[in-house]
C-alpha positions as CSV (number, residue, x, y, z in Angstrom):
1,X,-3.5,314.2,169.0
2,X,-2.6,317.6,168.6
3,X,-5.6,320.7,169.6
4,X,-6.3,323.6,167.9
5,X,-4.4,325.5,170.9
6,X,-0.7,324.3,169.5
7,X,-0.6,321.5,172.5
8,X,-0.6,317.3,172.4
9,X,-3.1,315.6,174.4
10,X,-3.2,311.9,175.0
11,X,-3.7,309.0,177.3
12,X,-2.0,305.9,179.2
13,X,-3.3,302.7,179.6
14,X,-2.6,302.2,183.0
15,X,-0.7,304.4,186.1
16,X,-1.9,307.6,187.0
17,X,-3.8,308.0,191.1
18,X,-6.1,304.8,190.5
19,X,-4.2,302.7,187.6
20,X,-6.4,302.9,185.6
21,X,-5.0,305.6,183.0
22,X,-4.6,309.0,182.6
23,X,-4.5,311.8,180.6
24,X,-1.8,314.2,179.8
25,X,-0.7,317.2,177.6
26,X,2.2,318.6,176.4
27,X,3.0,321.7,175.0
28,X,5.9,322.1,172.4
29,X,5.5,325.9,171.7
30,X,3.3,325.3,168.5
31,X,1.0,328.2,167.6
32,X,-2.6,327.6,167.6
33,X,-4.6,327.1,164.5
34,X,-8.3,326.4,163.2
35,X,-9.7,323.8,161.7
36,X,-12.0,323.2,159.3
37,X,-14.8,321.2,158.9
38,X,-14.9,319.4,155.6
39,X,-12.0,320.2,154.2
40,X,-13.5,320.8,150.5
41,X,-16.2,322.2,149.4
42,X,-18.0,324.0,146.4
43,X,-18.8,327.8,146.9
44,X,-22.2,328.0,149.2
45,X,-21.2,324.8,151.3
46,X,-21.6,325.6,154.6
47,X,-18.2,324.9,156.5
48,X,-17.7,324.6,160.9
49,X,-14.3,326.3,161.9
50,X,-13.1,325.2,164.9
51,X,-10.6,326.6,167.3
52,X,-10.1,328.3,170.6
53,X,-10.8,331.9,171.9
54,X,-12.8,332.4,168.7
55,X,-15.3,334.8,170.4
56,X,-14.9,338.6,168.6
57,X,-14.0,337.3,165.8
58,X,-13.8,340.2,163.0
59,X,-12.9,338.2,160.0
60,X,-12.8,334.9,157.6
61,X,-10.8,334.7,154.8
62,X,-10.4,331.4,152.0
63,X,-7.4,332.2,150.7
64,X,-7.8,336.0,151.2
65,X,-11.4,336.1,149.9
66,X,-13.7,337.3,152.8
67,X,-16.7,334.9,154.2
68,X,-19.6,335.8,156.0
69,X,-19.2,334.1,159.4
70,X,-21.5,333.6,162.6
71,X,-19.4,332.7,165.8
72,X,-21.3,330.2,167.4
73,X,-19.1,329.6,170.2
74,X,-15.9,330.7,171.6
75,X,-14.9,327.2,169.9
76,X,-17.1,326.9,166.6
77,X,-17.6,329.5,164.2
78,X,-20.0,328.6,160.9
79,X,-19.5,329.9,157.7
80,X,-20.0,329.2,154.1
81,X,-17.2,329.2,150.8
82,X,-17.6,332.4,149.7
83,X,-17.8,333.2,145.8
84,X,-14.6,333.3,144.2
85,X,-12.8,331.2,146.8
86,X,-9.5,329.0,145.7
87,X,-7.6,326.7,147.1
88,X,-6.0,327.8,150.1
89,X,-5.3,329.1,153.8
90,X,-9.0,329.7,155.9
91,X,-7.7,332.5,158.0
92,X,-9.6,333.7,161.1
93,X,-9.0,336.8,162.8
94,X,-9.9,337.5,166.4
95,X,-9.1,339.7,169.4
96,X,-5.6,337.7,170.3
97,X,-4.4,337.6,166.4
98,X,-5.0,335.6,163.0
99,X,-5.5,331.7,163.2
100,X,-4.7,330.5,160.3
101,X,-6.2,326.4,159.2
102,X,-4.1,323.5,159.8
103,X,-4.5,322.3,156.2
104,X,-5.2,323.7,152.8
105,X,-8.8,324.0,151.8
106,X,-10.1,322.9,148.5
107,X,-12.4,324.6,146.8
108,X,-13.9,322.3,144.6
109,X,-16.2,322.9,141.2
């Protein structure tokens, strides 16, 4: 499974310091991203953005139309589809750079 830091995480059945598994991660040089939680909505629905280093966040974007945006964690930030949203990149901009989502989001009627 891939985390909102660019890495792959998983797990083994059995090896490891006690055989009974462990769990790795690998990094391939992916950026990081956010993602969004749904993945549609209408304008008003309240939407989770998760990610990481998202505390100082300044700004969130659908598709270049700005949100308001409470962070409520350095991994969580909640927000709502702001009026006038379409179909598109939710970008998140922080101290470190933009995040931008993993997947389109869909603004739906």
């Amino acid at each position: 499974m891939q985390g909102t830091d660019g890495s792959f995480y998983g797990t083994t059945f059995a090896g490891g310091v006690s055989s009974i598994g462990t769990i790795f991660n690998e990094s391939m040089g992916l950026a990081p991203f956010v993602k969004t939680n749904p993945t549609l909505g209408a304008v008003g629905k309240t939407v989770r953005i998760l990610g990481n280093n998202l505390t100082g966040t300044t700004s969130v974007t659908f598709h270049g139309t700005p949100a308001t945006f409470v962070v409520v964690s350095g991994s969580e930030i909640t927000t709502s589809v702001p009026a006038g949203a379409t179909n598109g990149t939710v970008q998140v901009t922080t101290p470190s750079g933009t995040l931008n989502s993993n997947i389109v989001f869909r603004v739906s009627m």
